[in-house]
C-alpha positions, 0 to 999 in steps of 0.5 A, spaced: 500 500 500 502 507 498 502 511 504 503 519 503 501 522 510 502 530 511 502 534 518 502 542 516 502 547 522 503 555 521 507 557 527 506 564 528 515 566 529 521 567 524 525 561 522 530 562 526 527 562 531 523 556 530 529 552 528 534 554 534 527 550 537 529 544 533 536 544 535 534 541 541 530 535 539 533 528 541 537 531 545 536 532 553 533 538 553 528 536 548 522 541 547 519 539 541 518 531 542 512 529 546 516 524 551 512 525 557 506 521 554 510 517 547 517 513 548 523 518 547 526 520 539 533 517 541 539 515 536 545 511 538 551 518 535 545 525 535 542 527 530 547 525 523 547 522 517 547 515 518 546 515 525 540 510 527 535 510 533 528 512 534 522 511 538 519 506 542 518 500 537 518 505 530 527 504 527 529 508 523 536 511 520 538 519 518 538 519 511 538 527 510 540 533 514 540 540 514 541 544 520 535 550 521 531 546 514 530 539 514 531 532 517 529 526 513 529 519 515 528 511 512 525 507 516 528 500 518 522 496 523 517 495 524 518 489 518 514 492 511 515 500 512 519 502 505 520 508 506 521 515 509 519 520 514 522 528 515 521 534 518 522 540 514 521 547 516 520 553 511 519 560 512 512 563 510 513 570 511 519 574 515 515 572 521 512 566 520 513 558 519 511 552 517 512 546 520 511 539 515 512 532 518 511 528 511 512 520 511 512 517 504 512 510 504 510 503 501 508 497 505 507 490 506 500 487 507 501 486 514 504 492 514 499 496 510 494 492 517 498 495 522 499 502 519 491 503 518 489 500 525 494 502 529 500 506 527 497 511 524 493 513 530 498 513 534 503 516 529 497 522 528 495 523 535 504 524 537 506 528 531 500 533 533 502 533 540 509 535 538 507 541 533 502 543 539 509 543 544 513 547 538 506 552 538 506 552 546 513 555 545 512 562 543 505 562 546 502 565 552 495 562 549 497 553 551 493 548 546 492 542 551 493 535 546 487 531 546 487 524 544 480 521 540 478 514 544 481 510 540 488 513 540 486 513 549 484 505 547 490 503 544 495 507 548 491 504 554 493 497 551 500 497 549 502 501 556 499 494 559 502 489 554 509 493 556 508 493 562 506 485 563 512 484 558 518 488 563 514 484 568 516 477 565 
């Protein structure tokens, strides 16, 4: 299956500011990356090509990175993502930003099944806390992330399973 998922968000600060924000990301001082309610973005060597990481069971390596603009990775679990994910940030005007978080990708029928039912949710409901995060940055007026009741069900359902599995 062809997957092409697109997150946008127009943060209202110039670039510069916006991209000294994204310095921080996978690192201790993240303040972009939701990691009080998702498994952290972390990689083996920071944030350089070729360095492999991820979050919770999502791997991936970086294939593309230019500082202040964009950071492309390629997926190498779960089995049957083929493809990338990045993160760009663009300039609308002197005093405005846009954020794109984009994955494009081709998966197996097994990985097609995961991706519709679960994956995607997840993936939907993190990058939408992680834009509100970069949003409530430079606002006084905080945005409070909601999640729908399936998103709650199936966070609900893996916080269990991990928890039964770090048990055994």
């Amino acid at each position: 299956m062809r997957v092409v998922n697109i997150h946008r968000r127009s943060i209202h600060q110039p670039k510069a500011q916006v991209s000294k924000l994204f310095q921080t990301l996978a690192t201790s001082e993240d303040k972009i990356w939701p990691s009080k309610n998702w498994p952290a973005m972390q990689f083996k060597n920071g944030i350089n090509i070729g360095s492999n990481g991820g979050h919770g069971l999502i791997r991936y390596d970086i294939t593309e990175f230019k500082a202040g603009h964009n950071i492309k990775f390629k997926f190498t679990k779960p089995n049957g993502f083929h493809g990338t994910h990045e993160l760009r940030i663009s300039s609308i005007s002197e005093d405005t930003s846009e954020i794109v978080h984009n994955i494009t990708m081709n998966t197996t029928f097994k990985a097609s099944i995961l991706w519709i039912f679960v994956i995607r949710w997840l993936h939907d409901a993190l990058i939408e806390e992680a834009f509100d995060n970069v949003e409530n940055y430079f606002s006084e007026e905080k945005k409070i992330t909601t999640y729908n009741l399936w998103v709650i069900f199936l966070r609900s359902y893996y916080k269990r399973k991990s928890f039964q599995i770090k048990q055994a």
